[in-house]
C-alpha positions in Angstrom: 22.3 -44.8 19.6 19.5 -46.7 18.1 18.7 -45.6 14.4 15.2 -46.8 13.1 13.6 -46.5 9.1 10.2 -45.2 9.5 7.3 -45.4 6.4 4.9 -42.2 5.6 3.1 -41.5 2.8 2.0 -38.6 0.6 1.2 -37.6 -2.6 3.6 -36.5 -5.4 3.5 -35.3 -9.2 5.7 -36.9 -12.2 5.0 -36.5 -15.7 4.9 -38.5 -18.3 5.1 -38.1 -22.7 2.8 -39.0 -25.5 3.3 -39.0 -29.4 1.0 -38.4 -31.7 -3.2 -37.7 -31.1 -5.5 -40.3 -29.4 -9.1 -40.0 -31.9 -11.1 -42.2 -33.6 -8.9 -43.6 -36.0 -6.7 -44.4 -33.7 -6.2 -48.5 -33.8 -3.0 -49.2 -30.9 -2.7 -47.3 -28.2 1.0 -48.3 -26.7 2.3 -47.9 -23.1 5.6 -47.8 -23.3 8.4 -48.2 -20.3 11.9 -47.3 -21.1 15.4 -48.5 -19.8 17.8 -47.2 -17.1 18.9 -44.0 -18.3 16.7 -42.6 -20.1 13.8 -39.9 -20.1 10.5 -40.9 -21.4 10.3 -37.5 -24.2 13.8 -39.0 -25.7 12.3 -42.5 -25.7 9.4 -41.3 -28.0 12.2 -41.5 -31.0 12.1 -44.7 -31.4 8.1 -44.8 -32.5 7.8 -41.8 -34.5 8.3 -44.2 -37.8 4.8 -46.0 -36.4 1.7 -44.2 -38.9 0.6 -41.4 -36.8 -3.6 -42.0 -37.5 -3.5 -45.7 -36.0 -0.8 -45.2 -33.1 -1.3 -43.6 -30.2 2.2 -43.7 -27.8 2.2 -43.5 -23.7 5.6 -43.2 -22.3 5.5 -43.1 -18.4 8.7 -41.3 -16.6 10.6 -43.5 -14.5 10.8 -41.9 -10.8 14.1 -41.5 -10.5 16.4 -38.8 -11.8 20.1 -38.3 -12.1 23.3 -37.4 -13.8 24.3 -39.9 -16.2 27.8 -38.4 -16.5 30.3 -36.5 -14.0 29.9 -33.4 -16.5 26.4 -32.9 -15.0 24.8 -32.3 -18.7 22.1 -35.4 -19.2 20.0 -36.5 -17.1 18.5 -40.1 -17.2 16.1 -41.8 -15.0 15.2 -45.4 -12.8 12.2 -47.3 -11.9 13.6 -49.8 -9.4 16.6 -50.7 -7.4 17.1 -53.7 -5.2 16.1 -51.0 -2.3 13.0 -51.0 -1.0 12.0 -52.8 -4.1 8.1 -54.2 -3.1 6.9 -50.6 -2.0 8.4 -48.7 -5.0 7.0 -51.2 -7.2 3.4 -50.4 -5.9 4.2 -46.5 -6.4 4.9 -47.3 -9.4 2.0 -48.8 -10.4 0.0 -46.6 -8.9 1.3 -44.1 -11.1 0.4 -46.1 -13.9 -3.2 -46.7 -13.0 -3.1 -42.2 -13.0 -2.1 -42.6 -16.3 -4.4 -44.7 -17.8 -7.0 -43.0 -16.0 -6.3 -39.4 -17.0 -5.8 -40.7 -20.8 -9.1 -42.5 -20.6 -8.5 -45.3 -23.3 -11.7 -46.3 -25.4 -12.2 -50.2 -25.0 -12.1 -50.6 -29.0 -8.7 -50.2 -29.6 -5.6 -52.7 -29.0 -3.6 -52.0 -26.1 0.1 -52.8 -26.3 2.6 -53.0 -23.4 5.8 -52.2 -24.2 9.0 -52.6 -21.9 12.8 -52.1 -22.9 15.6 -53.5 -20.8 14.6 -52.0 -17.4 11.5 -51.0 -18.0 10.7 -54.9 -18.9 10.4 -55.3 -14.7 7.7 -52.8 -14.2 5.5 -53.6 -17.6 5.7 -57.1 -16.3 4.9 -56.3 -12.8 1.6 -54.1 -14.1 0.7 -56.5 -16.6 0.5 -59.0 -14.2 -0.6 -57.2 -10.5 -2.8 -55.1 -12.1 -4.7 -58.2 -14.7 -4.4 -56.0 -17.6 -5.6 -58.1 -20.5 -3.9 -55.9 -23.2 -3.5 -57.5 -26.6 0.3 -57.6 -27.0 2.5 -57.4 -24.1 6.1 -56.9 -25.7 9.8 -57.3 -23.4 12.2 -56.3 -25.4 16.1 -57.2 -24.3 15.4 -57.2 -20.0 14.1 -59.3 -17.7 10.5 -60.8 -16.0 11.0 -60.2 -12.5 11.5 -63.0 -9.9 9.1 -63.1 -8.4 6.5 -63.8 -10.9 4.7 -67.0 -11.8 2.3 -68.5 -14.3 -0.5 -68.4 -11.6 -0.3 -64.3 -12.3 -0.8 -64.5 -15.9 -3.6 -67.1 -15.9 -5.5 -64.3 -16.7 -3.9 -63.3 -19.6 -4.9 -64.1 -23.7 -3.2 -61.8 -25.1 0.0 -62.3 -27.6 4.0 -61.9 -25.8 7.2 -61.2 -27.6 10.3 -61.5 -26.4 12.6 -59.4 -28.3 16.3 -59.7 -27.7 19.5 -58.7 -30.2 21.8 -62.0 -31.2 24.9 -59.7 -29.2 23.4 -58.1 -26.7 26.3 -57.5 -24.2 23.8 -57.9 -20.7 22.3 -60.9 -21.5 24.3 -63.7 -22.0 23.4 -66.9 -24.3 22.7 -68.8 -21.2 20.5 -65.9 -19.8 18.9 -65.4 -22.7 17.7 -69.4 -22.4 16.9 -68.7 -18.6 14.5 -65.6 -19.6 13.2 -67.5 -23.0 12.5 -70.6 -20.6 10.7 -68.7 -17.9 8.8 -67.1 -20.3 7.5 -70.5 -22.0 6.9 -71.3 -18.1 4.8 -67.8 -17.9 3.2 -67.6 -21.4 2.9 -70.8 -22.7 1.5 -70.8 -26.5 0.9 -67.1 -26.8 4.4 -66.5 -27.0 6.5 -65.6 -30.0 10.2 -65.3 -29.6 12.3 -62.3 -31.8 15.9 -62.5 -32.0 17.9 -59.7 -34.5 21.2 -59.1 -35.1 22.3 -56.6 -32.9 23.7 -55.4 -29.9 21.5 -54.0 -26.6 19.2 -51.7 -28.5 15.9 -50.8 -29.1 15.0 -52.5 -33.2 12.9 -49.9 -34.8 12.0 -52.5 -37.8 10.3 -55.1 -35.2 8.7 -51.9 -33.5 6.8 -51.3 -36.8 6.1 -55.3 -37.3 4.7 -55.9 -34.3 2.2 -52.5 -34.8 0.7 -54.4 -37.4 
């Protein structure tokens, strides 16, 4: 027997989570991609200290559900595996562009891409494929894909942190040199590095300095 993978495609719904109102006073508006496990409503927690008049919070809902425990209880979400990984990644970002579409963003405020741990891969990825000139692109504790060179950001102006706790447990002082390299390679001068002492977790207090 002969087994063959075939390719369709169709259209499909997902929702996604916003904080606070998007008016006039309204100075960031931030796109923000979580990490494995989570959903995108429990990841608004960690931006509700940000003032509510100037901040304006996107939170897309990675594709992928499941049970993060064998008690079936909480559910928590992926954007990518190492399956199938090129086509997901332009589904993805598709779903992004729908976003940004529907929330019809006024050009006088400051965009600010926001990826933690997983979600560092597909803010990267739409950063990048997409030539979003946003004015901070932040990657907190994950890492730039692969596949990505400086030739995609030679677009960009905009200002990069990489954000990273001193004992995070998934990335290793030598990794965290690999990533902090490639991302001198990528960013060059526009890059600003922010270690804190902690563990692999989002840092509320960088959050709020980096909304100023």
């Amino acid at each position: 027997m002969k087994s063959e993978e075939k390719e369709i495609s169709y259209t499909t719904t997902n929702s996604y989570s916003t904080l606070n109102t998007l008016k006039s006073s309204t100075k960031n508006v931030w796109f923000v991609c979580h990490g494995l496990g989570y959903l995108s409503r429990y990841f608004l927690k960690y931006f509700k200290h940000l003032n509510t008049d100037e901040n304006y919070i996107i939170a897309p809902q990675a594709p992928s559900k499941y049970y993060v425990k064998q008690d079936f209880k909480y559910v928590g979400a992926s954007w990518l595996t190492k399956e199938n990984t090129t086509t997901e990644s332009k589904n993805i970002l598709n779903y992004f562009d729908s976003i940004l579409q529907k929330e019809n963003i006024p050009s006088n405020v400051n965009i600010i891409v926001f990826g933690y741990s997983q979600g560092v891969s597909v803010a990267t990825r739409y950063v990048a494929f997409k030539q979003l000139q946003c004015h901070k692109l932040i990657l907190h504790s994950g890492s730039i894909p692969k596949e990505l060179n400086e030739n995609d950001f030679n677009f960009y102006n905009g200002q990069t942190h990489v954000v990273c706790g001193d004992k995070d447990e998934y990335i290793t002082p030598n990794r965290l040199q690999t990533e902090l390299k490639r991302a001198h390679t990528l960013f060059k001068n526009n890059l600003k590095v922010e270690l804190f002492d902690g563990k692999h977790e989002v840092n509320i207090n960088i959050i709020k300095a980096l909304a100023q």
